[in-house]
N, C-alpha and C positions, 0 to 999 in steps of 0.2 A: 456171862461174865463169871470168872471164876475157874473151876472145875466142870467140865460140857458135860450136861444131862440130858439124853431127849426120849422122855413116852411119847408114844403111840395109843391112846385109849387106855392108861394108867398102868401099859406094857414099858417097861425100861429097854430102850436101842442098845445103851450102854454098858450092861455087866450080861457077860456070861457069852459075850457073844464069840471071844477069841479073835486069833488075827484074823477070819475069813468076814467077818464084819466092818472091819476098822477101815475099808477102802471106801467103800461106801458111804463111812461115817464121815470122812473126811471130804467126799460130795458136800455133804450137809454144812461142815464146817465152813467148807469154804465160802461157800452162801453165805454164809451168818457176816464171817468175813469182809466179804465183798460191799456189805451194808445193802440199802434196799436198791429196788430194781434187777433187772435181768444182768448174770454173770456170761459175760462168754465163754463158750466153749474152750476157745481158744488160750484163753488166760490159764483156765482151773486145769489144762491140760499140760500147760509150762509151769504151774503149781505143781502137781502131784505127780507127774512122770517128768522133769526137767531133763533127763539123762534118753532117754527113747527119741526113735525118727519120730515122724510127725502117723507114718501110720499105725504102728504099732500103741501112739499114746491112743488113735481115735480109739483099736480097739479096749486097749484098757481103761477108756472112759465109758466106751459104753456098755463092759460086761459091770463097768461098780455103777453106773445109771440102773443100769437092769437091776442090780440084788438091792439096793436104794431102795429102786420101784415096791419088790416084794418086802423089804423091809418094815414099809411104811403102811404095806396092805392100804392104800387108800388113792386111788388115782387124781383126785382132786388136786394134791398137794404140793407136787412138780409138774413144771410145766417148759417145755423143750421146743422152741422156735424160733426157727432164720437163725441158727448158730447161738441160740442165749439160753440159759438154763434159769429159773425162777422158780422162789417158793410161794406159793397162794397163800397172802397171808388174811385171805379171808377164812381159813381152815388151817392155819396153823399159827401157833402164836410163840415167840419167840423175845427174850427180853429184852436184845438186838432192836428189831421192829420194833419195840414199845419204848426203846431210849429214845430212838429216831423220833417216831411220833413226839413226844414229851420235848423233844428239844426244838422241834418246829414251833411248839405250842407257847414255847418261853421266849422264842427268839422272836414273837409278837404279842408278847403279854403285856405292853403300852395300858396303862389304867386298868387291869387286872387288880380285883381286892386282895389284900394283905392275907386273908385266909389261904383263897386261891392258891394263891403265891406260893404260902408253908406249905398247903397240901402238893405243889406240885415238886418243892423242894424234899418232903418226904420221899416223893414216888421216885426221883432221881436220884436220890442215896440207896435206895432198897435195891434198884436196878441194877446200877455202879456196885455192885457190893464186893469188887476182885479184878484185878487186871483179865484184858481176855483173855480165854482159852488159856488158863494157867497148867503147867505146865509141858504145852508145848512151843518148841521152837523154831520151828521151821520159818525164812523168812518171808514169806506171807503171813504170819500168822504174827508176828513180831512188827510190822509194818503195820498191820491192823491195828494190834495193842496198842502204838501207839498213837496212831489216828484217832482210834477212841478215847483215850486217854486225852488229846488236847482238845479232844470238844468237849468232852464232859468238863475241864480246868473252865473253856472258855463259856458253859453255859450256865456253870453256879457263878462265876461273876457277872454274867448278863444280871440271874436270879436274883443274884446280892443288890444289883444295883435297883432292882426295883423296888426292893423290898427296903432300903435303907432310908428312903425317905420318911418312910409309914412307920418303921420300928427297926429303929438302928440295929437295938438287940440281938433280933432274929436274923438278921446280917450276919452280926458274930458269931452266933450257934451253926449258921448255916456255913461260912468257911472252915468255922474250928471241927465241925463231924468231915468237911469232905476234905478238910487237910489229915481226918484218920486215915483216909482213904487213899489218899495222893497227898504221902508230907513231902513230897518233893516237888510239889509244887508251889515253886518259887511266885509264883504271879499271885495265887490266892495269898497267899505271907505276906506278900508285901501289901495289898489290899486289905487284911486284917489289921497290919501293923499302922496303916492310914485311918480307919477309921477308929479306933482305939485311939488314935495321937489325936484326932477331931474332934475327940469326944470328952479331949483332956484326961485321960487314961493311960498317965504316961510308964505306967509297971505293967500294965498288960501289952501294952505296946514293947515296953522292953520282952515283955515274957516271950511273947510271941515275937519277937527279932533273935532269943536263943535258941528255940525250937528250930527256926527255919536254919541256924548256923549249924 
């Protein structure tokens, strides 16, 4: 999230590499993209080549698989089977994968303690910290953003809701940092500006009904 970074054993993928890197890097992206499990073939090759026949994309998928491969110097790390391409993310870690994880973890956090809770609200802001893949636009990469984008709106209100019982507070801190993040997110606003009017806080409820305008 954000601006795409990826080391390799505290090697940067991303600077100095010129255009003969960036096809391969976009292998990577689209992975990230795609969220977890196996990408097809098929798909990342109507991503990145949309305008080629169907043979000419296999070979320019597999010369950017190939320099990918040596890129990463690590064989462990892709894995190419029955037409799917996948990153082992038992040897690579990505903060993609790790929202994922974290929003499975929320979305059964049922009697989870109130610490819990803020610590996993922290780890979901740190994550979030930028719409994806900022600035590019290609639309895969545009349809991701905002795929990501509506789960992360929909899992800090899961978060809020749990957390609101135990300490309404950390409710409010917890929308008002992920509305820095996403203030156009109308559904967090309007869930801030309820539990502010709940809580008989009828100027921070105004406050935050002008922000959201």
């Amino acid at each position: 999230f954000g601006h795409f970074e990826a080391t390799c054993d505290h090697r940067s993928l991303t600077h100095g590499g010129g255009k003969t890197a960036q096809r391969p890097l976009d292998l990577l992206r689209a992975l990230l993209a795609h969220g977890p499990g196996p990408l097809p073939v098929a798909t990342v090759m109507n991503w990145l080549w949309p305008e080629a026949d169907a043979a000419a994309q296999r070979k320019a998928f597999d010369v950017a698989l190939l320099r990918l491969r040596r890129l990463l110097a690590d064989p462990r790390l892709l894995h190419l089977d029955g037409g799917q391409l996948s990153l082992d993310e038992r040897w690579a870690w990505s903060d993609v994968g790790a929202l994922h994880a974290l929003m499975q973890r929320i979305g059964s956090a049922h009697g989870a303690p109130l610490a819990q809770l803020q610590r996993w609200g922290q780890q979901l802001l740190h994550l979030m910290r930028g719409p994806f893949l900022v600035g590019e636009d290609a639309d895969w990469v545009q349809a991701a953003r905002q795929r990501y984008r509506q789960r992360f709106v929909i899992t800090v209100a899961q978060l809020a809701a749990h957390m609101e019982p135990l300490d309404p507070g950390a409710s409010v801190r917890l929308y008002e940092r992920a509305l820095d993040i996403e203030p156009l997110a109308e559904t967090l606003s309007r869930r801030l500006m309820h539990l502010h009017a709940s809580r008989g806080d009828t100027a921070e409820a105004l406050r935050a009904w002008r922000s959201c305008c």
